[in-house]
C-alpha positions in Angstrom: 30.5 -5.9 -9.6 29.0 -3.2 -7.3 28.1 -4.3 -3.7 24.1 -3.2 -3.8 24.1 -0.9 -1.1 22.5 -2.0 2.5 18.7 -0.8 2.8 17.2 1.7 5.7 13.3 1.1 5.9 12.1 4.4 7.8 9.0 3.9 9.1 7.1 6.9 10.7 6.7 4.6 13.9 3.7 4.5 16.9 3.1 4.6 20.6 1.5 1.0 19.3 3.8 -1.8 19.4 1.8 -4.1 16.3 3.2 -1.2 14.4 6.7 -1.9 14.9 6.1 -5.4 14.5 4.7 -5.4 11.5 7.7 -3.0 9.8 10.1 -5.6 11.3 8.1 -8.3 9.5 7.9 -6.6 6.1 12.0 -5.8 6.9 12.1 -9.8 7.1 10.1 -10.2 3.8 12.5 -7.8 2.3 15.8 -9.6 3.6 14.1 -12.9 2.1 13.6 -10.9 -1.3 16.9 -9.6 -1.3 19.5 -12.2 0.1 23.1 -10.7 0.9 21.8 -7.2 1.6 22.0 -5.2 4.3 18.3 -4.5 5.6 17.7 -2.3 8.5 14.5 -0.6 10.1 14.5 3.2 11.8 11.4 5.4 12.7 10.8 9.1 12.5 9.1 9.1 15.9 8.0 7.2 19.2 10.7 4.4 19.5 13.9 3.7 18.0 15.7 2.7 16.4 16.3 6.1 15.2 17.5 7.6 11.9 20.8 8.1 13.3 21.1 4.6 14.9 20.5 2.8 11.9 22.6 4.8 10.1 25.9 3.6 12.8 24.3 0.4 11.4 24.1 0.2 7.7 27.3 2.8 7.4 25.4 3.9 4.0 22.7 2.9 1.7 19.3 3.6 0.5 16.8 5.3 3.0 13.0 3.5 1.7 10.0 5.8 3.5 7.6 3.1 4.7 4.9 5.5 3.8 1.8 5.1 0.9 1.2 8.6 -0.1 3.8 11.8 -0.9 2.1 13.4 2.4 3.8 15.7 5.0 6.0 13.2 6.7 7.4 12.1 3.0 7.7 15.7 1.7 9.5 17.0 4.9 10.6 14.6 7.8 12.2 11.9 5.3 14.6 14.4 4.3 15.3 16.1 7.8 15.7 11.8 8.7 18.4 11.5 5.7 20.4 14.7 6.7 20.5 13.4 9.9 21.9 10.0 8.6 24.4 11.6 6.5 25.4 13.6 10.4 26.5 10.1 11.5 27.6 7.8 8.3 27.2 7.6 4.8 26.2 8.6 1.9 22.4 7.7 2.6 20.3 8.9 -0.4 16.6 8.7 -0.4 13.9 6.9 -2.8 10.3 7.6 -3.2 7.6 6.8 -0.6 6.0 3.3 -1.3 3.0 4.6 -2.5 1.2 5.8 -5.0 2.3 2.4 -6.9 0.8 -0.4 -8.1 2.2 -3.2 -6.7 0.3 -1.6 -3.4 -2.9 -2.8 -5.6 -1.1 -6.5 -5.5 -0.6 -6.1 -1.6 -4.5 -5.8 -1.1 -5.1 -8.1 -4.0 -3.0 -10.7 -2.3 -4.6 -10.0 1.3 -8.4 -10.4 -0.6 -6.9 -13.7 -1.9 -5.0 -15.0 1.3 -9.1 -14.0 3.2 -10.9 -16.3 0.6 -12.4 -13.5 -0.5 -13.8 -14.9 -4.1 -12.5 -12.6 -6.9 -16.0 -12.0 -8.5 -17.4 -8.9 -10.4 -20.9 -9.2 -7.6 -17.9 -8.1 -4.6 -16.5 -4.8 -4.8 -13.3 -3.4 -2.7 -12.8 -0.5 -0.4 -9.3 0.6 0.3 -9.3 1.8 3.5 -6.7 4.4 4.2 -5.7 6.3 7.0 -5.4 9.4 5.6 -4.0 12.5 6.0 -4.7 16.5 6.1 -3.0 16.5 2.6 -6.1 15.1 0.8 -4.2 15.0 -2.6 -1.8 12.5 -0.9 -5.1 10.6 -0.6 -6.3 11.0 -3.7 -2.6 9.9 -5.0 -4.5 6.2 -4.3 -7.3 6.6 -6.3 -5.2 8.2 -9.1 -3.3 4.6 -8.9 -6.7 2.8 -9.6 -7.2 5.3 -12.3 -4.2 4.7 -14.0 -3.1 1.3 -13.3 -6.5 -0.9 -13.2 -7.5 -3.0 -10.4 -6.2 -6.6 -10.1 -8.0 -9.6 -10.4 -11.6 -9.8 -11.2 -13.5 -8.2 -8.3 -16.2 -5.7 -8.9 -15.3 -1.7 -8.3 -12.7 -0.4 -6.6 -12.9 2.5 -4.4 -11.1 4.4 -1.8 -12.2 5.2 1.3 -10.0 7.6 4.6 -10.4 8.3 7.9 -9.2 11.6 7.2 -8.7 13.9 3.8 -11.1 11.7 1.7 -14.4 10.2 1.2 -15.8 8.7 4.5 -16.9 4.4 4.3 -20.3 5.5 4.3 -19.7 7.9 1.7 -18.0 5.7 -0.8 -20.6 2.8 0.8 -23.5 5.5 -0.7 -21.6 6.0 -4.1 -21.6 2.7 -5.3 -25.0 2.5 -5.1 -26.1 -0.7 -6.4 -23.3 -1.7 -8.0 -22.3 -5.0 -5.8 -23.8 -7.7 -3.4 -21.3 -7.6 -1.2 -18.3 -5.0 0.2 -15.3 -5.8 1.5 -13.0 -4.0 2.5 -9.0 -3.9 2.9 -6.4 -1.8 5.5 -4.8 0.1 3.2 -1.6 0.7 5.9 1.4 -1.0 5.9 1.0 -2.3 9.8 -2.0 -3.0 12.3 -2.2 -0.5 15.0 -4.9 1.8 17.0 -5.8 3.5 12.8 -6.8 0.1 11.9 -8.8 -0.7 15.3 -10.9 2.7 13.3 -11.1 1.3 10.8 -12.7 -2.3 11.8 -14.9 -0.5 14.1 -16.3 1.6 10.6 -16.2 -0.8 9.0 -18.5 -3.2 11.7 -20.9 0.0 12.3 -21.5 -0.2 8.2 -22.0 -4.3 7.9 -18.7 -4.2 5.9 -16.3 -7.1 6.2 -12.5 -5.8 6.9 -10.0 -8.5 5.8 -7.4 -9.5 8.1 -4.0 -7.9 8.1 -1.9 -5.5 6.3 -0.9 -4.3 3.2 3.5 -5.1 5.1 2.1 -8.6 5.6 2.5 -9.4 1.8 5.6 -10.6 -0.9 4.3 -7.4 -2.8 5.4 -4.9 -0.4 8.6 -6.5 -0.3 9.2 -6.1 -3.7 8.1 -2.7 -3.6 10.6 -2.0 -1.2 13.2 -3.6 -3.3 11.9 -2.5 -6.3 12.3 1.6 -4.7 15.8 1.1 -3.5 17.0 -0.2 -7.2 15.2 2.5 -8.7 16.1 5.7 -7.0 14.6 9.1 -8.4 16.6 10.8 -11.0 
């Protein structure tokens, strides 16, 4: 049998430091999920460990962008990360960003749950992402709703950004009547200074902004999993 090759979660990384912590924690989940295997954690910017370092670490393996939409840093710095990899070890090959998938749906689902936030048609959901000046990365989410349904049995489901999409009180304005209450979830893998935004939004607007992150979840560490098994073709 084939020795599954080690994992390489690259994260884009933060001035922050809950940002690290929480991709160390999901890198935890992940080593839980996938026992034997090599799981390491690198960032594209800020704070090591670098692309390079984790590569002297892992030797080779899967690279796994700890990003949620097929923006910039996916598109172009993932691959600059992996040639710099394959500088120092390898071969390092990379899979898909996390997102647009729908076990991300699970991670908020389970986060709505885990709050005691009652899964009833009269409470509709905001995923609150951080955005990006690609706004068809941000769209890539609500193209996952489309496509995929929304877990559980809460009321709408609707997407809101900080930047490159509809604005809190825009989507808040859009649904109208259609729920008694909103709440809302961080639709980021880690806290950090883009969630502090967020909870200040979403506290201006009377919305409620569940604890955590969409990292803090068994979902995410599947996704992570699942990606490295299931490289692009």
């Amino acid at each position: 049998m084939t020795e599954a090759p080690d994992i390489v979660l690259l994260a884009h990384g933060s001035p922050d430091p809950r940002h690290a912590s929480g991709v160390e924690a999901l890198a935890r989940r992940v080593r839980a999920a996938a026992p034997g295997r090599g799981v390491h954690t690198a960032y594209l910017d800020h704070h090591g460990p670098t692309p390079a370092d984790a590569a002297e670490q892992a030797g080779h393996g899967v690279v796994v962008p700890v990003l949620l939409t097929p923006a910039y840093h996916a598109r172009v710095d993932v691959p600059a990360a992996v040639d710099a990899m394959n500088a120092v070890g390898g071969p390092f090959t990379a899979s898909a960003a996390l997102g647009p998938h729908p076990l991300l749906l699970r991670a908020a689902a389970a986060l709505l749950s885990r709050a005691g936030v009652p899964a009833q048609p009269s409470t509709a959901v905001v995923l609150y992402a951080a955005g990006s000046s690609d706004s068809a990365a941000v769209a890539s989410v609500g193209e996952t709703l489309e496509a995929h349904g929304t877990p559980g049995e809460w009321g709408p489901w609707r997407v809101a950004a900080l930047d490159g999409g509809s604005t809190l009180p825009d989507v808040l304005a859009g649904l109208g009547g259609q729920a008694e209450e909103v709440v809302a979830v961080a639709f980021m893998v880690a806290e950090g200074v883009l969630r502090d935004r967020m909870a200040e939004h979403c506290g201006a607007a009377g919305v409620r902004l569940v604890p955590g992150a969409l990292g803090d979840t068994e979902a995410a560490a599947a996704l992570v999993v699942e990606r490295a098994d299931n490289l692009p073709r």
